[in-house]
Backbone as ProteinMPNN parsed JSONL, in Angstrom:
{"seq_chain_A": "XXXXXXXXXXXXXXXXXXXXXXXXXXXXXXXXXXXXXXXXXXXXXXXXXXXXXXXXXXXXXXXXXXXXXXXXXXXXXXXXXXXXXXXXXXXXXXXXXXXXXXXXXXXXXXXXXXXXXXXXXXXXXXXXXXX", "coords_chain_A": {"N_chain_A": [[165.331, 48.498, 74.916], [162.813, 50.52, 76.225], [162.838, 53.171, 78.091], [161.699, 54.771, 81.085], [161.133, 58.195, 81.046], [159.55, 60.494, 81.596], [158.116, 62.686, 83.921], [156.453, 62.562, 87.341], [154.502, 64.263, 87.877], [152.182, 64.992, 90.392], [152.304, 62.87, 91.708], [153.346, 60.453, 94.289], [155.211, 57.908, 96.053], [152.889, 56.477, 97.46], [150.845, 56.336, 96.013], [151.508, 55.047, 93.712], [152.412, 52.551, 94.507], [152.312, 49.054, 95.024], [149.489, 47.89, 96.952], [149.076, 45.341, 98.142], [151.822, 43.199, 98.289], [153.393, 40.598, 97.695], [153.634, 38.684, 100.441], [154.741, 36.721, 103.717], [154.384, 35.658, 106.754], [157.153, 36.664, 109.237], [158.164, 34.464, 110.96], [158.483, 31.852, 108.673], [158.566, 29.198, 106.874], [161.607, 27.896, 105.09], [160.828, 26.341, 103.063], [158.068, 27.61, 102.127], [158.765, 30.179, 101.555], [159.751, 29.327, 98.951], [158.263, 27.898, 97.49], [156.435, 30.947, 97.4], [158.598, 32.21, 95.996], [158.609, 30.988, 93.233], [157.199, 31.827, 91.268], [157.15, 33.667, 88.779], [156.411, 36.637, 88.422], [157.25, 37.266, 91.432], [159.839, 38.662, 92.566], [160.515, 39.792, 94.73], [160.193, 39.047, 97.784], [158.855, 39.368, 100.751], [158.698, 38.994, 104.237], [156.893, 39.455, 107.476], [155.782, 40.603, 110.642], [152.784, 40.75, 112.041], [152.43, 44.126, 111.05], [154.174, 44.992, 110.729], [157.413, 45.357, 109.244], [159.494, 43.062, 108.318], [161.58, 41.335, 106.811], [163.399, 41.165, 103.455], [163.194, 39.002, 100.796], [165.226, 38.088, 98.189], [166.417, 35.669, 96.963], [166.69, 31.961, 97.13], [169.364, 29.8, 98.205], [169.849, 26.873, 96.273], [170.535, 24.513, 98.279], [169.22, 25.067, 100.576], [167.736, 24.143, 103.263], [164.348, 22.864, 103.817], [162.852, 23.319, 105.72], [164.55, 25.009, 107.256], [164.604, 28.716, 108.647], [163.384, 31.194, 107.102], [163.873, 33.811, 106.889], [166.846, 33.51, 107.467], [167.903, 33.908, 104.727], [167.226, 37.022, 104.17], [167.614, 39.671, 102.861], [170.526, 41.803, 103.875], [170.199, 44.789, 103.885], [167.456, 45.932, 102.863], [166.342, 48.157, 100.151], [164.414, 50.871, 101.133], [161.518, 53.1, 101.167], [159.927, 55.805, 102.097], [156.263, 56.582, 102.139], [155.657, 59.097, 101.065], [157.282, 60.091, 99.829], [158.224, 61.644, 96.521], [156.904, 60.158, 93.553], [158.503, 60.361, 91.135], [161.175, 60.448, 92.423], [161.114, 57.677, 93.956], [161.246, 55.922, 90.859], [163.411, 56.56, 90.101], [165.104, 55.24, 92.209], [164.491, 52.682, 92.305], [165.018, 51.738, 89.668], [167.922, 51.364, 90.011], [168.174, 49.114, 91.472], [168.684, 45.875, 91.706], [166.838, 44.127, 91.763], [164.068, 45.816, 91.162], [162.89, 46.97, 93.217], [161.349, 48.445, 96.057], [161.028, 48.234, 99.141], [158.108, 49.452, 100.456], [157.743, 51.496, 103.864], [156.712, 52.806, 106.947], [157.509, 55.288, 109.106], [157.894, 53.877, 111.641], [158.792, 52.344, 110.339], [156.616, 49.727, 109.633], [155.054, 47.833, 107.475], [153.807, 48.99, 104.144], [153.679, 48.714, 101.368], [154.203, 48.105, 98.307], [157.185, 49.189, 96.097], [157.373, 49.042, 92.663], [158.709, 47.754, 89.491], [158.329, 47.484, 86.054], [159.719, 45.101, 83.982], [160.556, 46.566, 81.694], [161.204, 48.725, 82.555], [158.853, 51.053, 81.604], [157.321, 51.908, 83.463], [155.447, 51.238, 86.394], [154.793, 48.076, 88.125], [151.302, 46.646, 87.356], [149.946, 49.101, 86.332], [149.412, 51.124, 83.715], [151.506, 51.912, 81.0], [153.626, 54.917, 81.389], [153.572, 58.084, 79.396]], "CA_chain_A": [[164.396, 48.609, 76.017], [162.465, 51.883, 76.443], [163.247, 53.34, 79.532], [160.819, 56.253, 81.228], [161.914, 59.55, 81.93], [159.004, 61.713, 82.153], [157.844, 63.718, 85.633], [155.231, 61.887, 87.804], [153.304, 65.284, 88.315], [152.346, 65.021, 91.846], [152.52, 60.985, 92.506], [153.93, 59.701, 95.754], [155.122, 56.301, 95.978], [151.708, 55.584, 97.898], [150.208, 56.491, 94.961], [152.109, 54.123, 92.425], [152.649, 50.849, 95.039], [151.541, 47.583, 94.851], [149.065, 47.743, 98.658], [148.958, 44.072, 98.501], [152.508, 42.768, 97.723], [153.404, 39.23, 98.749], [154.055, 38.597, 101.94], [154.746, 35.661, 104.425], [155.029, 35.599, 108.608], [158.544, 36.771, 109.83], [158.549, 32.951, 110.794], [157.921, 31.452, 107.511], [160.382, 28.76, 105.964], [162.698, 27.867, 103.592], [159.705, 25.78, 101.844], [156.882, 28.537, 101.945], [158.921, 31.177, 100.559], [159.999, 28.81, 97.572], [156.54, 28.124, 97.22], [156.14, 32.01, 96.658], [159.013, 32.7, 95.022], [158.524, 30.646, 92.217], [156.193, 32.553, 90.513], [158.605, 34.235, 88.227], [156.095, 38.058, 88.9], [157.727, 37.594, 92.522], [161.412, 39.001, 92.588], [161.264, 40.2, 96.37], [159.259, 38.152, 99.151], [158.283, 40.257, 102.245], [158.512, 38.972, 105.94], [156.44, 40.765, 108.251], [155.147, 40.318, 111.432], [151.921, 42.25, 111.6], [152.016, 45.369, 110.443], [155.885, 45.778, 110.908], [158.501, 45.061, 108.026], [161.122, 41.961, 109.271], [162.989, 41.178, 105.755], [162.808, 41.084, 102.224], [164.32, 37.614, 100.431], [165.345, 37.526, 97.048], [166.407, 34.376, 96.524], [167.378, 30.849, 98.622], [170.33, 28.891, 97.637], [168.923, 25.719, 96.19], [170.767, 23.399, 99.056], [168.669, 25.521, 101.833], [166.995, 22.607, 103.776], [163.219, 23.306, 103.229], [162.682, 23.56, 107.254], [164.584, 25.892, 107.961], [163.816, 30.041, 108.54], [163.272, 31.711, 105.387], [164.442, 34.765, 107.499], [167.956, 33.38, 107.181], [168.104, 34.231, 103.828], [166.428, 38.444, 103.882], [168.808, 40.79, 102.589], [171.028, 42.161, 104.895], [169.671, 45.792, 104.406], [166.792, 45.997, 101.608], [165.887, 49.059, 100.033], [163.292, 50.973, 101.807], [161.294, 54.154, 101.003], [158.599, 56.382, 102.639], [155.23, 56.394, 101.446], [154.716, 60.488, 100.714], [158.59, 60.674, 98.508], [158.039, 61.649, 94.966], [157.38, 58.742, 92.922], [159.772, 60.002, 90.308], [162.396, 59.461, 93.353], [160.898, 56.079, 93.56], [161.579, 55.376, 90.098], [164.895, 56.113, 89.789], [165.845, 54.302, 92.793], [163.508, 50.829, 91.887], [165.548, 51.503, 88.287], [168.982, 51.021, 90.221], [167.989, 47.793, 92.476], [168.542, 44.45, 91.345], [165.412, 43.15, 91.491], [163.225, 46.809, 90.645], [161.519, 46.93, 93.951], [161.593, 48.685, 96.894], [159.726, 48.36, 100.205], [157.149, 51.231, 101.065], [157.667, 51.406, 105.001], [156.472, 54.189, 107.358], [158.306, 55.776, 109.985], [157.84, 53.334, 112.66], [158.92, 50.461, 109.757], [155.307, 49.039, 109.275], [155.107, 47.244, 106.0], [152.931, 49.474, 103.801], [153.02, 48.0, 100.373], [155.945, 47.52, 97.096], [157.148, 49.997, 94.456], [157.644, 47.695, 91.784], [159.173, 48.767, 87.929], [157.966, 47.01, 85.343], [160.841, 44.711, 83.333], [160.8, 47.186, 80.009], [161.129, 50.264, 82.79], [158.264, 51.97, 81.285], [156.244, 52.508, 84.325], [154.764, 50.569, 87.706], [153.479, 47.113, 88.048], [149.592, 46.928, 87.509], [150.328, 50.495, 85.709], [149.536, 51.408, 82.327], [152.778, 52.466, 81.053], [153.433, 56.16, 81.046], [153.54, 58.362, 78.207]], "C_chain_A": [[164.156, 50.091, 76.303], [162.571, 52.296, 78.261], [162.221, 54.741, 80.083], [161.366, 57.095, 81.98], [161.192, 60.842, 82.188], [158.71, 61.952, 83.601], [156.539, 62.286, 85.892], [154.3, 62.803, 88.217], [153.934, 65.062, 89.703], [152.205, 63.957, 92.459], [153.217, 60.86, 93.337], [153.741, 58.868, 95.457], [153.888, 55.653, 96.342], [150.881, 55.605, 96.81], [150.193, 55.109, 93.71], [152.493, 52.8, 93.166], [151.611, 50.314, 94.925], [151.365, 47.664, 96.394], [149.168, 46.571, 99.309], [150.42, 43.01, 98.211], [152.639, 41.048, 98.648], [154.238, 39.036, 99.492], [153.855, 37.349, 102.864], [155.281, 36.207, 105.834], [156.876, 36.075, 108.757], [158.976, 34.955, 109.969], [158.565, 32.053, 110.074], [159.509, 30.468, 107.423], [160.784, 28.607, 104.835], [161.365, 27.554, 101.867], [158.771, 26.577, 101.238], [157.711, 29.38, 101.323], [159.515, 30.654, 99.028], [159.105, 29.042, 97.22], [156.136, 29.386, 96.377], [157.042, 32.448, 95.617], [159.614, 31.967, 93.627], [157.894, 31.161, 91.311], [157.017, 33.442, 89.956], [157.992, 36.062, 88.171], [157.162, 38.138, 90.12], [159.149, 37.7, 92.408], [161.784, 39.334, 94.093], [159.879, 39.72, 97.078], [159.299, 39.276, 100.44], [158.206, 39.318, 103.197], [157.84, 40.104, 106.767], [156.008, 39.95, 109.554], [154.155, 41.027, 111.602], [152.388, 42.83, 111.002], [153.743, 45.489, 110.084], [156.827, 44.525, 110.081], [159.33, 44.07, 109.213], [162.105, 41.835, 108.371], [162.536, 41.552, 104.741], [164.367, 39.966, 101.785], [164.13, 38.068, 98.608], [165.507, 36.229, 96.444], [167.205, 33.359, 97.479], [168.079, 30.231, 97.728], [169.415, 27.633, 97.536], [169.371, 24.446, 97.041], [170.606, 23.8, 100.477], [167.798, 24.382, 102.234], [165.321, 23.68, 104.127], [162.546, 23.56, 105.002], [163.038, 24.833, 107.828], [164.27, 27.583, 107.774], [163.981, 30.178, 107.171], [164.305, 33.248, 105.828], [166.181, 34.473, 107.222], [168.586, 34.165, 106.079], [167.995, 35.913, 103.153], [167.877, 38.686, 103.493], [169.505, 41.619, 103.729], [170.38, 43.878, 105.218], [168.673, 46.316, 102.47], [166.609, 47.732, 101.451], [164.774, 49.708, 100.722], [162.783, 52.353, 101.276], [159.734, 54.389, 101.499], [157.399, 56.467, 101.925], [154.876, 57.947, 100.558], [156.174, 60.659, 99.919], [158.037, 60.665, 97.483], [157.929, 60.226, 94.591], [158.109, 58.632, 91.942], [161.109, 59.427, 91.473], [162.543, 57.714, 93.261], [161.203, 55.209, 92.489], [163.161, 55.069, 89.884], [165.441, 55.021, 91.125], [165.773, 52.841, 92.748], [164.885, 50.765, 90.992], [167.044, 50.847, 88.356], [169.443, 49.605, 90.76], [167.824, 46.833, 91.647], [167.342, 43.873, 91.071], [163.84, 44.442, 91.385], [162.074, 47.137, 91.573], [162.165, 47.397, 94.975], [160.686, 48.766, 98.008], [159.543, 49.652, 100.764], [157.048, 50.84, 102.589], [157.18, 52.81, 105.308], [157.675, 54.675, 108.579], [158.443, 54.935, 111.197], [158.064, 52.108, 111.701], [158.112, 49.418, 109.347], [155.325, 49.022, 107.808], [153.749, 48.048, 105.207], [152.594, 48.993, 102.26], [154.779, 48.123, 99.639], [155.906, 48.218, 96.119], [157.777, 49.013, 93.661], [157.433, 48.281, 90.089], [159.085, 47.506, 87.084], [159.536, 46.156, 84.643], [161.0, 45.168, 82.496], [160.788, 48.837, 80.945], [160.565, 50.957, 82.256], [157.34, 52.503, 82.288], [156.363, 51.308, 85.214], [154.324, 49.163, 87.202], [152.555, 48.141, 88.23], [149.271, 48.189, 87.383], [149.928, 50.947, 84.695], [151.119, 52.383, 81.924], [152.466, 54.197, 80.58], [153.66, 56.864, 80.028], [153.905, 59.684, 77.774]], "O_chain_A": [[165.091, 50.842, 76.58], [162.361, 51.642, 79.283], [162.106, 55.689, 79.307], [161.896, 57.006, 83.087], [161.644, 61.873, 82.687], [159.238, 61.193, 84.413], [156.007, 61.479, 85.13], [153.32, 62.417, 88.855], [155.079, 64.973, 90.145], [151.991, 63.936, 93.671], [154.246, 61.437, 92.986], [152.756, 58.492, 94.822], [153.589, 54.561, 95.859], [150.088, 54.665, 96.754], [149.295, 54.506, 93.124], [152.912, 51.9, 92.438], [150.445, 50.684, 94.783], [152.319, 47.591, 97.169], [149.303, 46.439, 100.525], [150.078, 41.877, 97.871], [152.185, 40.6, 99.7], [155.451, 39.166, 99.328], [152.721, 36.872, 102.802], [156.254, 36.934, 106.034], [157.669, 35.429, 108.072], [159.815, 34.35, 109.301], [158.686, 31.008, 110.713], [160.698, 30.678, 107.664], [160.397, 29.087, 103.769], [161.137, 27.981, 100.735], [158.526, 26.45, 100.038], [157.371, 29.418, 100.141], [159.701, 31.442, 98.101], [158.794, 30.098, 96.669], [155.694, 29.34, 95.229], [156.645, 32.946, 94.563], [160.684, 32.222, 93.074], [158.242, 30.714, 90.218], [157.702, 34.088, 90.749], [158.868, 36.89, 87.923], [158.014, 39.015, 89.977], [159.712, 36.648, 92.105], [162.898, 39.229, 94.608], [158.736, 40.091, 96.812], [160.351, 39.877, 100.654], [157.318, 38.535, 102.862], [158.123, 41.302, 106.761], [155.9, 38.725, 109.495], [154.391, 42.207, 111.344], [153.006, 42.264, 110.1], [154.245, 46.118, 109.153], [156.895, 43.308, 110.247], [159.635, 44.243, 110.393], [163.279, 42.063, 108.661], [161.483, 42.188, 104.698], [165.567, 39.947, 102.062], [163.076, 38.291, 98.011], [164.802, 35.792, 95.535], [168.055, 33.666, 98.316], [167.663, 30.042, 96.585], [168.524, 27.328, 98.329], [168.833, 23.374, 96.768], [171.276, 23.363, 101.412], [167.18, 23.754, 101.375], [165.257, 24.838, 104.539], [161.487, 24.186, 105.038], [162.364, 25.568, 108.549], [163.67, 27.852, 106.734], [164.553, 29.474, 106.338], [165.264, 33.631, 105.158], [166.761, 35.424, 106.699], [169.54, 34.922, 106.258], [168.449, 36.197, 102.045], [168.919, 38.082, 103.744], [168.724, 42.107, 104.545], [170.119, 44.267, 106.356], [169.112, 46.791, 101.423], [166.712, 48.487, 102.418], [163.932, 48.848, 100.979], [163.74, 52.978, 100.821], [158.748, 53.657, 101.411], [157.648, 56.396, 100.722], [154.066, 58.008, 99.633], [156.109, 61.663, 99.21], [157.258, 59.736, 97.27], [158.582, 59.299, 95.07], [158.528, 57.548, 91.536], [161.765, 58.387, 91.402], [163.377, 56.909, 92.846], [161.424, 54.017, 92.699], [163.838, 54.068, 89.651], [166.163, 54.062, 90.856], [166.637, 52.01, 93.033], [165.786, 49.995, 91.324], [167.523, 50.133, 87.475], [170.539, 49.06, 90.629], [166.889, 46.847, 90.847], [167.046, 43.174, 90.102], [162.7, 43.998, 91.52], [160.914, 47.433, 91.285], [163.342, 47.078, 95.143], [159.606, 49.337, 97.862], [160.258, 50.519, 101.265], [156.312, 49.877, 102.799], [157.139, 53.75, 104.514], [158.75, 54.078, 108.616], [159.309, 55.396, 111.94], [157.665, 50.994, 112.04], [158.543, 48.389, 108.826], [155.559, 49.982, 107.074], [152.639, 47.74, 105.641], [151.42, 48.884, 101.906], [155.913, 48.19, 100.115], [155.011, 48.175, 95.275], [158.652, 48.249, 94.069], [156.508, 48.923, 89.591], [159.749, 46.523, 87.412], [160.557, 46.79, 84.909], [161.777, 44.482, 81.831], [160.493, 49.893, 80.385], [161.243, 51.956, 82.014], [156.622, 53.466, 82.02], [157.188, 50.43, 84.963], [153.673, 48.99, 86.172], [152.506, 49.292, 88.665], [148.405, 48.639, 88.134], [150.557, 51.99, 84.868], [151.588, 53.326, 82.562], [151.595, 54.656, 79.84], [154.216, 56.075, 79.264], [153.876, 59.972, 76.578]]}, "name": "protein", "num_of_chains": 1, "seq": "XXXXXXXXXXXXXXXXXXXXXXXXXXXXXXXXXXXXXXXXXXXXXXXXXXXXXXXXXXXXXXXXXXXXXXXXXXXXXXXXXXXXXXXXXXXXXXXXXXXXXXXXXXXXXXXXXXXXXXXXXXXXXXXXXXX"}
């Protein structure tokens, strides 16, 4: 597996995130975020309420009763990173995380979008790989 190690120039994570990542209500349940995270692209589910970050779920035990919160399940403290950090920063830290994604928040915590590392670490989702 090729792994990328050149510079990003002058990229910021806002630069290289996914603006639209998927996302469900803070109140959302067990059922709706199956729903999304079946789709084997989705590795990290977003909670939000408006504008403002609530969780991020990786995955629900499969004897979660389909009612209840989905919130139950967020990560106790997900990765998070500012929108104007290097996006080499961004890489290496996606490269370390379990699931290759980290949420782009702002300073007040508002959900701004998803750095997200390709599964062959050559570059970004929806990226052309770098070179």
């Amino acid at each position: 597996m090729a792994s990328l190690s050149a510079p990003f120039g002058e990229q910021t994570v806002a630069d290289v995130m996914l603006g639209q990542p998927k996302t469900l209500p803070a109140g959302a349940t067990v059922g709706d975020a199956r729903r999304v995270l079946h789709d084997d692209h989705v590795q990290l589910l977003l909670l939000a309420e408006g504008r403002r970050f609530r969780g991020a779920i990786a995955e629900i035990p499969a004897d979660a009763d389909d009612d209840a919160p989905a919130a139950r399940w967020a990560q106790a403290a997900p990765a998070t990173i500012g929108p104007d950090e290097p996006a080499s920063v961004g890489f290496e830290r996606a490269k370390e995380n379990p699931q290759r994604r980290i949420v782009v928040v702002d300073e007040d915590e508002n959900l701004l979008g998803l750095l997200c590392l390709k599964a062959s670490l050559t570059g970004f989702c929806g990226r052309p790989p770098e070179r």
